[in-house]
C-alpha positions in Angstrom: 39.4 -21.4 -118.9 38.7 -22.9 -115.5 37.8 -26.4 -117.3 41.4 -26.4 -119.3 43.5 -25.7 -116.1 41.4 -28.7 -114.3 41.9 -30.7 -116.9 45.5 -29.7 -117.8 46.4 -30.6 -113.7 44.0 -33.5 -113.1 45.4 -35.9 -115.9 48.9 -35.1 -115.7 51.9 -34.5 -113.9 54.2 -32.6 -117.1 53.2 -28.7 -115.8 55.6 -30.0 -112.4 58.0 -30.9 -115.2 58.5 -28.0 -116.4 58.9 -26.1 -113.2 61.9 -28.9 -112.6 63.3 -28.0 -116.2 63.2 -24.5 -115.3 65.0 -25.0 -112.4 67.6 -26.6 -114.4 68.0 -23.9 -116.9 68.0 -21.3 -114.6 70.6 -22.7 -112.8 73.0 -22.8 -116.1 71.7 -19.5 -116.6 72.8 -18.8 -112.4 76.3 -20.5 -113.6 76.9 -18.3 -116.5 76.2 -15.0 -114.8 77.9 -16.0 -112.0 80.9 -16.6 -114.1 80.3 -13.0 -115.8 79.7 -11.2 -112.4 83.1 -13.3 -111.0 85.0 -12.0 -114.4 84.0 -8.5 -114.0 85.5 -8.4 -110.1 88.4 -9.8 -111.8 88.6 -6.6 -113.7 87.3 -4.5 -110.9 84.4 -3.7 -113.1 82.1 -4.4 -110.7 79.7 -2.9 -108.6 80.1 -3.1 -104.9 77.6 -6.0 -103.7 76.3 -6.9 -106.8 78.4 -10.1 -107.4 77.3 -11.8 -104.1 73.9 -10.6 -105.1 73.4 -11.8 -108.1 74.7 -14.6 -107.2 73.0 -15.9 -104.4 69.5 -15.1 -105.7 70.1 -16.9 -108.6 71.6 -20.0 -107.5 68.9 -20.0 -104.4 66.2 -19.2 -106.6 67.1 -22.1 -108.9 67.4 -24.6 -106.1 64.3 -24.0 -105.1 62.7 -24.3 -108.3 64.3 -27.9 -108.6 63.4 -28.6 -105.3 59.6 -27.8 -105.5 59.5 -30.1 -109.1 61.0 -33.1 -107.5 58.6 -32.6 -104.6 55.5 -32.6 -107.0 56.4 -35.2 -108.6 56.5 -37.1 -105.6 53.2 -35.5 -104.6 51.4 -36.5 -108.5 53.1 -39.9 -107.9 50.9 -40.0 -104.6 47.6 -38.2 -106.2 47.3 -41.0 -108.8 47.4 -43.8 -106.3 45.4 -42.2 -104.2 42.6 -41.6 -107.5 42.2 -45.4 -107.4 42.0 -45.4 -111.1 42.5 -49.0 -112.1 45.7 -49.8 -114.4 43.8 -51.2 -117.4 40.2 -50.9 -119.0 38.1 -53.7 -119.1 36.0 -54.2 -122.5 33.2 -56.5 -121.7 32.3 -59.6 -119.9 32.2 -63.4 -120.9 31.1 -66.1 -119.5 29.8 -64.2 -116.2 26.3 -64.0 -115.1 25.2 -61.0 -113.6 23.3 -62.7 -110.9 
């Protein structure tokens, strides 16, 4: 298990990619109940506090999730130049002496 997660983080940057994706849906998600929790004031359905609530953890929650993808991918970004793998393969030698 220990191998898979190394290997899953050292070679790519797509688990940051998700938490950003997250973020996003959780933020429509953060849209739509914030809609429903508004609605339900409208109609004095709702419970006293739960509104702002709701909300704010949401919406604040969701920011943050962006926030921390877009600042790993910056961080990946940096991690692979910093790797100093080169940006091709070589195959073989000709015409060079190994001297």
């Amino acid at each position: 298990m220990e191998l898979a997660i190394t290997a899953l983080t050292s070679f790519t940057g797509f688990p940051l990619r998700i938490i950003t994706f997250l973020g996003i849906l959780t933020l429509i998600l953060g849209f739509g109940v914030a809609t429903d929790a508004l609605w339900s004031v409208a109609q004095n359905q709702a419970v006293s506090g739960y509104t702002t609530i709701i909300i704010c953890l949401l919406l604040i929650g969701s920011f943050v999730m962006i926030s921390l993808g877009i600042i790993g991918e910056y961080i990946a970004k940096i991690y692979d130049e910093v790797k100093g793998r080169p940006h091709y393969l070589i195959r073989g030698s000709v015409g060079i002496d190994d001297d």
